[in-house]
ChimeraX commands (.cxc) that place a marker at each C-alpha (Angstrom):
marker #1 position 28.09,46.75,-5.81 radius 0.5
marker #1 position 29.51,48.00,-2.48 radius 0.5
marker #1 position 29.14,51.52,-0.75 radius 0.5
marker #1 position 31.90,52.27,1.35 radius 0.5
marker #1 position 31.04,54.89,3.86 radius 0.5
marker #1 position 33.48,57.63,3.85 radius 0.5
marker #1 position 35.53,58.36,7.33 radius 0.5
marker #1 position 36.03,61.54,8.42 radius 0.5
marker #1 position 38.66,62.45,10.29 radius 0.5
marker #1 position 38.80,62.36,14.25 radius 0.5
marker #1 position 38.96,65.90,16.08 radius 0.5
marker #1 position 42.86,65.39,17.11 radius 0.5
marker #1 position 43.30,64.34,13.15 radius 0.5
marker #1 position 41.81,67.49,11.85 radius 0.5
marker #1 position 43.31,69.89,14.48 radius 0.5
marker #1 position 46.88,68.12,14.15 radius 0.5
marker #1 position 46.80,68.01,10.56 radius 0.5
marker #1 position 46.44,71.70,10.91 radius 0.5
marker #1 position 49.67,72.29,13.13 radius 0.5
marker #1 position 51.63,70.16,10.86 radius 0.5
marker #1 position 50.12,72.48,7.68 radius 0.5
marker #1 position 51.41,75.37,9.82 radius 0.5
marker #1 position 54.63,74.31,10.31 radius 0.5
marker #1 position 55.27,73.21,7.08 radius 0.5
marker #1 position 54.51,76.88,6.30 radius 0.5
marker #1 position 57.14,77.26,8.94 radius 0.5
marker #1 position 59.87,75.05,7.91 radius 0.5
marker #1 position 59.29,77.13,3.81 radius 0.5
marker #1 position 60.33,80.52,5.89 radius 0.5
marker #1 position 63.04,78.95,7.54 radius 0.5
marker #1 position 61.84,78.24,10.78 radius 0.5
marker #1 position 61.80,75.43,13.01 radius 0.5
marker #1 position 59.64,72.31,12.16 radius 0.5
marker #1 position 57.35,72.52,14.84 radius 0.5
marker #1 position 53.55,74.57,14.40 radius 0.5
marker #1 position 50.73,74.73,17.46 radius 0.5
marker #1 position 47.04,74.55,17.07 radius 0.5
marker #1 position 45.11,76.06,20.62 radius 0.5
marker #1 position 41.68,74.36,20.05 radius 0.5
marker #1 position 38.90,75.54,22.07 radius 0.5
marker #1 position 34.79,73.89,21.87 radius 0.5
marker #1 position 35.76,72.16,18.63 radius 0.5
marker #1 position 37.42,75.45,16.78 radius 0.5
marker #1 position 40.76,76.84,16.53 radius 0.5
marker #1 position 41.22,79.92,18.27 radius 0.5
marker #1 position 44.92,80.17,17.21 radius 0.5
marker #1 position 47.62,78.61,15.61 radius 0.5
marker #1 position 51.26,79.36,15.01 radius 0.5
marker #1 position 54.74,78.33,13.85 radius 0.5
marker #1 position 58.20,78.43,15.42 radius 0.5
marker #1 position 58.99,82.42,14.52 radius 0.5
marker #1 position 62.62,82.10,16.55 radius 0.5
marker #1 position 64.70,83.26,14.11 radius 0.5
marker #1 position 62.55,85.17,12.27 radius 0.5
marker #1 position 61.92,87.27,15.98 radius 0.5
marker #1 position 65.39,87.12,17.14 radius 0.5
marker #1 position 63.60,85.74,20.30 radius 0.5
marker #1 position 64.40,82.30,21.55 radius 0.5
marker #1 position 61.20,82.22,23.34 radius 0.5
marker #1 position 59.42,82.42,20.08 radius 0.5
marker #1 position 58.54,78.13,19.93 radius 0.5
marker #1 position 55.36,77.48,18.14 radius 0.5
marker #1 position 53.55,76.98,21.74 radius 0.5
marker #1 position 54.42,79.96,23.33 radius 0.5
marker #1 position 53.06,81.98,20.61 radius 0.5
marker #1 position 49.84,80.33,20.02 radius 0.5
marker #1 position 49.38,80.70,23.49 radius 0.5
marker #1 position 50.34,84.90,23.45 radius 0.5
marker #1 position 47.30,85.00,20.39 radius 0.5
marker #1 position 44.88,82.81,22.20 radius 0.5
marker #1 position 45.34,85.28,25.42 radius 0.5
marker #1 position 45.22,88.19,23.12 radius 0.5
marker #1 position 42.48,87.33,20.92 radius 0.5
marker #1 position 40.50,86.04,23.96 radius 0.5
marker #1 position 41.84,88.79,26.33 radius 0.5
marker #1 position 42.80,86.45,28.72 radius 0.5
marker #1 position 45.37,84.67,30.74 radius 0.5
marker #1 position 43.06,81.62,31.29 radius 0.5
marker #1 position 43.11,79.19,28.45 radius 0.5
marker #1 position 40.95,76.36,30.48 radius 0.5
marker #1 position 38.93,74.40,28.28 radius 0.5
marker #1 position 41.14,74.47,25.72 radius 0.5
marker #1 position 43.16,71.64,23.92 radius 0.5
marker #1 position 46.80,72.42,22.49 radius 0.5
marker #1 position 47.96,70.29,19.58 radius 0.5
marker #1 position 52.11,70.32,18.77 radius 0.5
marker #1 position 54.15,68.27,16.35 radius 0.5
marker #1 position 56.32,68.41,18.69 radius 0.5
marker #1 position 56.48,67.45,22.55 radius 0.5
marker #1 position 56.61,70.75,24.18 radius 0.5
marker #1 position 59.78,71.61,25.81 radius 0.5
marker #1 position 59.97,72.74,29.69 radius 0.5
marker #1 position 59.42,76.01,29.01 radius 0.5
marker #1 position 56.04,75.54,27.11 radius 0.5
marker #1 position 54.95,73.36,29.13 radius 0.5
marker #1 position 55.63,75.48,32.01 radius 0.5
marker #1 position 53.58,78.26,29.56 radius 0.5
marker #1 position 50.60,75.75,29.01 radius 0.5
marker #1 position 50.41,75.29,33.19 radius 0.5
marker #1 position 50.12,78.59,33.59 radius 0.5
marker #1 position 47.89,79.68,30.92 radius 0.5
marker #1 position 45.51,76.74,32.73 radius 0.5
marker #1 position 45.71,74.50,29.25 radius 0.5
marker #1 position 45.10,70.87,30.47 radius 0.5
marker #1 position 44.86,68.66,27.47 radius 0.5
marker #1 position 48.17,68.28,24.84 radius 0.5
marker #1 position 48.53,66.33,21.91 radius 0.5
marker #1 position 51.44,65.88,20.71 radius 0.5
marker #1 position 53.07,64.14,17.38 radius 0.5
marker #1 position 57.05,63.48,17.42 radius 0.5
marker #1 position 59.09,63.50,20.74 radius 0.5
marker #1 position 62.04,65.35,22.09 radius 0.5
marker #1 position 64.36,62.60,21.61 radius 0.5
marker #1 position 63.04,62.54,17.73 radius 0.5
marker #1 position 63.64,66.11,17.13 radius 0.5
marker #1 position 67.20,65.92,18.74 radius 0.5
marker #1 position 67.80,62.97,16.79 radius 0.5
marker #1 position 67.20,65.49,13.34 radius 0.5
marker #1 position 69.95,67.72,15.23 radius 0.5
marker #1 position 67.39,70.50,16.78 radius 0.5
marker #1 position 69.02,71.09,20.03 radius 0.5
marker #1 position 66.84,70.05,23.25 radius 0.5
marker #1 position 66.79,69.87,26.54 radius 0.5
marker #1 position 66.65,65.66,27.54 radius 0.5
marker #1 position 63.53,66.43,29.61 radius 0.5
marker #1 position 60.15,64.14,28.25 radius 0.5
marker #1 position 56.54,65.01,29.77 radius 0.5
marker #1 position 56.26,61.52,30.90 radius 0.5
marker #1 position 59.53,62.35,33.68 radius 0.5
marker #1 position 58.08,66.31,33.93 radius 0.5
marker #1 position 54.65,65.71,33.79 radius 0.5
marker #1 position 54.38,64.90,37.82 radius 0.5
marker #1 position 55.90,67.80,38.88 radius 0.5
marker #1 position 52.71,69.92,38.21 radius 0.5
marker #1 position 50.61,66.96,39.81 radius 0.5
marker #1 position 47.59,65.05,37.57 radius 0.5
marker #1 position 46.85,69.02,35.96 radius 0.5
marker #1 position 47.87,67.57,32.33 radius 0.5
marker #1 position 46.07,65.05,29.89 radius 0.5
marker #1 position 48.78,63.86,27.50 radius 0.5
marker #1 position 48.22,62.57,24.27 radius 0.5
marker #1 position 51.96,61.58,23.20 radius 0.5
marker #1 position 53.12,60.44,19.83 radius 0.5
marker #1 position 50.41,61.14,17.98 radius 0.5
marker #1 position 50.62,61.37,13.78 radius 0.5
marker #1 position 54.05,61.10,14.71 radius 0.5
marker #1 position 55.50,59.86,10.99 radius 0.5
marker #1 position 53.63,63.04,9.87 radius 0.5
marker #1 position 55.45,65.18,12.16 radius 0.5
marker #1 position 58.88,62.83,11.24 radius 0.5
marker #1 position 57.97,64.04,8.37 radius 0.5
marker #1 position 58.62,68.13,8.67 radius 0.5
marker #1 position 61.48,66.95,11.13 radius 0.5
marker #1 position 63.49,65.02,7.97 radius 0.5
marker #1 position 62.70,68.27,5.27 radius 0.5
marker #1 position 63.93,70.77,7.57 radius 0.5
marker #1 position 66.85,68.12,8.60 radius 0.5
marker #1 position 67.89,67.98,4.67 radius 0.5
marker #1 position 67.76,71.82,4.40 radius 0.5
marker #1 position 69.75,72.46,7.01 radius 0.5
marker #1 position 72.95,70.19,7.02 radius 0.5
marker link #1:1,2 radius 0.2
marker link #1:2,3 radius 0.2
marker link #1:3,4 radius 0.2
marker link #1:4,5 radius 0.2
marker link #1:5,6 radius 0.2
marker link #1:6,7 radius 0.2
marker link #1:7,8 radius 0.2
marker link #1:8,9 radius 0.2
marker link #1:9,10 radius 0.2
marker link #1:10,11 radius 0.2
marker link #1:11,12 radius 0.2
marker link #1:12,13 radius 0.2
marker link #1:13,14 radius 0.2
marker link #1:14,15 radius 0.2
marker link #1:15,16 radius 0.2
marker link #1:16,17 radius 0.2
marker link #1:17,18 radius 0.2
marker link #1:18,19 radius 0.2
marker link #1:19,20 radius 0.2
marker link #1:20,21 radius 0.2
marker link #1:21,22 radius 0.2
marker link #1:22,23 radius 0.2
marker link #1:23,24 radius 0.2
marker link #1:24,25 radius 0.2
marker link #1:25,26 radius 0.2
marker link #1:26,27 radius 0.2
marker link #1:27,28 radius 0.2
marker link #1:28,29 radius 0.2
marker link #1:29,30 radius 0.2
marker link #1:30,31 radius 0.2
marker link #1:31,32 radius 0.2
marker link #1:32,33 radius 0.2
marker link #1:33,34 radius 0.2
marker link #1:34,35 radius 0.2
marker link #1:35,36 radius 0.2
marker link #1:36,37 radius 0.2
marker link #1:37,38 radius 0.2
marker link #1:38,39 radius 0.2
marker link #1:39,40 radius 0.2
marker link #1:40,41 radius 0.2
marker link #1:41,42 radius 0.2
marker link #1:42,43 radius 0.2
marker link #1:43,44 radius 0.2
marker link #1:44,45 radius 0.2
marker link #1:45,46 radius 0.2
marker link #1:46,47 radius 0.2
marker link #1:47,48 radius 0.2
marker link #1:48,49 radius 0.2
marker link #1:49,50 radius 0.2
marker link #1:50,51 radius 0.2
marker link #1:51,52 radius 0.2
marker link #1:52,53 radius 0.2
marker link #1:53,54 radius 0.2
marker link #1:54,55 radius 0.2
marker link #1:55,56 radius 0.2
marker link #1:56,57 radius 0.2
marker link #1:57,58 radius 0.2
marker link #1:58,59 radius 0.2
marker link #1:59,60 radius 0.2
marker link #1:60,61 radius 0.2
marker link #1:61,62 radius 0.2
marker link #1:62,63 radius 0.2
marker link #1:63,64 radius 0.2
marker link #1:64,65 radius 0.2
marker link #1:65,66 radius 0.2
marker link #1:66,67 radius 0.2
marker link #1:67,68 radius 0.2
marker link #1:68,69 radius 0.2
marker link #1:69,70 radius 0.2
marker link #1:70,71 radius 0.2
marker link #1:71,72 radius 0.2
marker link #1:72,73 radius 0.2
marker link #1:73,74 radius 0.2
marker link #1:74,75 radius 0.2
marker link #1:75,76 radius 0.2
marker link #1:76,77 radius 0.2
marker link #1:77,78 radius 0.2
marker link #1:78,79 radius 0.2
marker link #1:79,80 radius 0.2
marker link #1:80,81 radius 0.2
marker link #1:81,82 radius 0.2
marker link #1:82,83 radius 0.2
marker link #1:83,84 radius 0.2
marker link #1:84,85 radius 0.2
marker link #1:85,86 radius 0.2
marker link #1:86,87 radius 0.2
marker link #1:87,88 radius 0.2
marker link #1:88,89 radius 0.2
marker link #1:89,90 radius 0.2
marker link #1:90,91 radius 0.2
marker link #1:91,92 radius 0.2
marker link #1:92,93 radius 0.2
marker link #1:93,94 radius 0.2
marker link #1:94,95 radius 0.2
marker link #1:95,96 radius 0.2
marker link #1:96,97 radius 0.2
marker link #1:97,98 radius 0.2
marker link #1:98,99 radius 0.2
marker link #1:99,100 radius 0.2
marker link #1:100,101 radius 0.2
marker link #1:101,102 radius 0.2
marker link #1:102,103 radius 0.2
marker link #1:103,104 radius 0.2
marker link #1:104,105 radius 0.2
marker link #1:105,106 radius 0.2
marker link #1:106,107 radius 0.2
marker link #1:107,108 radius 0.2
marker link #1:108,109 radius 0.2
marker link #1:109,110 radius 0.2
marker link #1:110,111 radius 0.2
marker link #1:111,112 radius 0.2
marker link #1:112,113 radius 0.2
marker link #1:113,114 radius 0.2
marker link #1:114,115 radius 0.2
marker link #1:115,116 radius 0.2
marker link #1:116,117 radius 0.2
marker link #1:117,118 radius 0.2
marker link #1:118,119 radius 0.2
marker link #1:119,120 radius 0.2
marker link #1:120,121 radius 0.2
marker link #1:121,122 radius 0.2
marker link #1:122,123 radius 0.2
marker link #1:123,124 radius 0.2
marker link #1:124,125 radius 0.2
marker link #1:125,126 radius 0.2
marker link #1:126,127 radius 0.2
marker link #1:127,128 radius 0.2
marker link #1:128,129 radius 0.2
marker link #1:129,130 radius 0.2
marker link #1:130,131 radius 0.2
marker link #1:131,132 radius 0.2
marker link #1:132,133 radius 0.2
marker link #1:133,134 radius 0.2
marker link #1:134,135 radius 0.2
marker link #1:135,136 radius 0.2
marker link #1:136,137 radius 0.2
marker link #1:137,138 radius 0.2
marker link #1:138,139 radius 0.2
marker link #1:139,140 radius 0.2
marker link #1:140,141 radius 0.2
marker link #1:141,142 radius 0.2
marker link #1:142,143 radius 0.2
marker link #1:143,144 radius 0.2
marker link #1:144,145 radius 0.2
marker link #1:145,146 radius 0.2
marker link #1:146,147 radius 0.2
marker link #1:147,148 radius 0.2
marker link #1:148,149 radius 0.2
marker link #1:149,150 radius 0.2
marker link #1:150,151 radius 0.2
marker link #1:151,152 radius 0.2
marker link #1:152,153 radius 0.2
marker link #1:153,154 radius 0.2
marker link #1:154,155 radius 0.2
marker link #1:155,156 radius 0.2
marker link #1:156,157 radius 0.2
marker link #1:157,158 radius 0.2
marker link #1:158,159 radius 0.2
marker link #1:159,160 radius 0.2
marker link #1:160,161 radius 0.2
view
């Protein structure tokens, strides 16, 4: 008789699986497929989906707004030490937001290109050919759980056709 010893899951597995879980939550309201985890000394400290139509504000991505209840909850403008998980690589403007907000370390499931191939408009700009405008600041972690995040990107691609 053999014991098998039960894996648990890896940090980025845990705290990915949780922005996926929120923007599945996202894609039911009829959002966006793409949800952000802001992971800070092995917790989250906030989460959040893409609210854009439900805001009327096309600055409402999932990243933007994790970052405005980090800041809030934290009441601060400094998110260093902090991780930020995405199914989705973050466009220019939130990664311009994580710069700023002093978040080094992204991980990141399904790309631009995959999100614009499920017909969610996007601007042709990856992290790898961004990334070295702000210097060595980021630690990227690209294409991570991706088929998961596929995943959200092909439900919310059948719902709206």
């Amino acid at each position: 008789m053999s014991t098998s010893t039960p894996t648990t899951p890896s940090t980025d597995e845990l705290f990915m699986g949780e922005a996926i879980r929120i923007a599945q939550t996202g894609v039911e309201l009829g959002q966006f497929p793409f949800g952000a985890v802001i992971v800070m000394g092995g917790r989250s400290i906030a989460s959040a989906h893409n609210s854009v139509k439900a805001s009327m504000d096309p600055t409402a991505h999932a990243e933007i707004m994790a970052i405005r209840r980090a800041c809030s909850k934290l009441y601060t403008t400094s998110l260093e030490d902090t991780t930020l998980y995405s199914t989705c690589e973050p466009c220019l403007m939130c990664l311009s937001a994580c710069f700023w907000a002093g978040i080094r370390r992204i991980v990141f499931g399904a790309s631009i290109a995959d999100a614009a191939a499920h017909g969610i408009r996007q601007i042709n700009a990856p992290t790898r050919q961004v990334a070295p405008f702000y210097g060595d600041f980021f630690n990227i972690r690209q294409g991570f759980m991706r088929e998961e995040c596929l995943t959200l990107f092909e439900k919310w691609s059948k719902n709206h056709k």
